[in-house]
C-alpha positions, 0 to 999 in steps of 0.5 A: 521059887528056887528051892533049897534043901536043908542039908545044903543050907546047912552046910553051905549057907546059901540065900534062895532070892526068889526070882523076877517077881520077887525082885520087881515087886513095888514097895520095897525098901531096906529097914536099916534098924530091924526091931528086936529080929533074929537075924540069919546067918547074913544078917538078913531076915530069915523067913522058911518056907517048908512044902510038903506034898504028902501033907494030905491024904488021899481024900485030901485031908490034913495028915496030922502026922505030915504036919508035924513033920513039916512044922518040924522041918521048917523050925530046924531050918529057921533055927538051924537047930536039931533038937525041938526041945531046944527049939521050943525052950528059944520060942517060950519059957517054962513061966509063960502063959502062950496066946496062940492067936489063930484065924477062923473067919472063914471057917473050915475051909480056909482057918488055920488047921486044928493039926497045925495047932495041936502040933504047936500046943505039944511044942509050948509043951515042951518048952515047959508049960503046962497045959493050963498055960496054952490059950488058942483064940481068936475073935469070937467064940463061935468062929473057933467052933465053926473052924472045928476047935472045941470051946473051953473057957475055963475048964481044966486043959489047953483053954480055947476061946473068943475075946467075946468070951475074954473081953476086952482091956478097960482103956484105949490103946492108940498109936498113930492113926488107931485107937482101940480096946485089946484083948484081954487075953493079950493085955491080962492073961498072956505073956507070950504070943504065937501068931498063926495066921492063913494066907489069903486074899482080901477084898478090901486090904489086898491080902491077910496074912501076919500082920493082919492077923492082929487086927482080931486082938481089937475090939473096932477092927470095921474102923480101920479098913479104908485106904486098904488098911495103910496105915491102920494094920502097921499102926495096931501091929506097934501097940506094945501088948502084940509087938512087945510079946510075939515070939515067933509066926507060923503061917499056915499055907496049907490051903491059900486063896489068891482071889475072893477072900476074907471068906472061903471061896474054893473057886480060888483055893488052891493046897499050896501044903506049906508053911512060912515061918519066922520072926519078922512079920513084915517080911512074913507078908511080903513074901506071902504076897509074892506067893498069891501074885505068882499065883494070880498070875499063872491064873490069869489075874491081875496084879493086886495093885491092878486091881486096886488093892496093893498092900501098902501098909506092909512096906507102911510097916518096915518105915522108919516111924514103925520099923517092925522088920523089913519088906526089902527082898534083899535084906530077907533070907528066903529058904525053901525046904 
């Protein structure tokens, strides 16, 4: 992918396209009527991706301090704003309760990073929350322990905990072809949702990225996988609970996996040491599937779609019965940092 640096973006503006795979991947269509986005300065869906190659000690771990580093890079450049007190205060308001919805089904290895979260957790806190206003979930209480994060369901503090823990909502939410029990933590609890999801490979959907990241907000997710889950991930991503409180998507790409997936398979990691940052979840995951086919490909693989399992559901997402944000290249602002 091309690359462009902050200070030139800043001063000039200048849209990174990403190139021929970019430009000739399937499925790509314009959404004339994006919901609810903040645009770029073109009116495009602006998406950040920011790379850090110092992000890792030398023994390969998460430098705590270089993720924040990137983390904050990449929210200056999507929001062309300098000061972080202001970035978050855009994110949250003082009054909310956060939901940080993290991915941890498969484990250490391949979860979103506990550095990554503990920067966001200082950014809720800067917008004003207080710490007993920060809930970091995920499906099940023992894959929050297995990623390495501390369980506290009601302790004082930052809480952590599974919907096994929280429970689910008494009635079934639908919406086209789904119908499901949410969260509690999304439907009772929750004002605000942060998403932050891994970039991976998926067996049987093609890939996880955003979107499919809420599928760990609903209490029958098994049921919706067939047809390589189109329309099942649009369709849960329109119940109003998630689309109607997300405020903003870090995907953590620090380390990303092109084959094998939903469970950690190192054979096919790779420390892509970045971050995609944004509003618009669908454009979210048509860039992160650019990143896992030009990796594929350099790796001698075949295109998901040869393989059977190209996501459709993500321009499923950008139709116009969903209009959740565009899978259009044209319409998206891609910037490296």
């Amino acid at each position: 992918m091309p690359q462009i640096n902050r200070r030139q973006f800043l001063k000039s503006s200048v849209v990174a396209s990403g190139g021929t795979l970019l430009a000739s991947l399937p499925h790509c269509q314009a959404n004339e009527k994006q919901n609810a986005l903040d645009q770029g300065s073109t009116g495009k869906s602006r998406v950040v991706i920011a790379r850090n190659n110092a992000v890792r000690t030398p023994a390969g771990k998460l430098d705590a301090s270089q993720v924040e580093k990137t983390l904050n890079e990449a929210l200056r450049t999507w929001f062309q704003i300098t000061s972080l007190d202001t970035i978050w205060r855009k994110i949250l308001k003082p009054d909310d309760v956060v939901g940080i919805k993290v991915n941890c089904l498969a484990g250490k290895g391949l979860s979103t990073s506990k550095e990554l979260v503990d920067v966001i957790i200082e950014g809720a806190q800067r917008a004003g929350l207080r710490e007993t206003n920060i809930i970091v979930w995920d499906r099940l209480n023992s894959d929050l322990k297995r990623a390495g994060y501390p369980i506290n369901e009601r302790g004082f503090g930052v809480k952590y905990l599974g919907n096994d823990a929280a429970g689910y909502s008494s009635e079934i939410m639908s919406y086209g072809r789904i119908g499901s029990l949410l969260s509690r933590i999304v439907t009772d609890r929750c004002t605000a949702l942060i998403n932050v999801p891994i970039l991976k490979d998926h067996g049987i959907v093609g890939m996880s990225v955003a979107l499919k990241n809420y599928f760990g907000a609903i209490h029958n997710p098994n049921k919706y996988h067939s047809n390589i889950g189109d329309p099942y991930v649009s369709d849960v991503n329109m119940l109003p609970p998630l689309r109607d409180k997300t405020r903003f998507t870090i995907c953590d790409v620090f380390t990303a996996q092109y084959e094998g997936g939903p469970p950690f398979m190192p054979q096919w990691a790779w420390n892509y040491n970045g971050l995609i940052v944004g509003k618009d979840m669908v454009a979210i995951d048509q860039v992160g599937w650019t990143i896992i086919e030009e990796k594929r490909k350099r790796e001698g693989y075949p295109s998901l779609k040869q393989a059977g399992r190209e996501p459709t559901y993500i321009a499923t997402a950008a139709d116009a019965n969903h209009r959740l944000g565009t899978n259009d290249m044209q319409q998206i602002e891609l910037i490296n940092v």
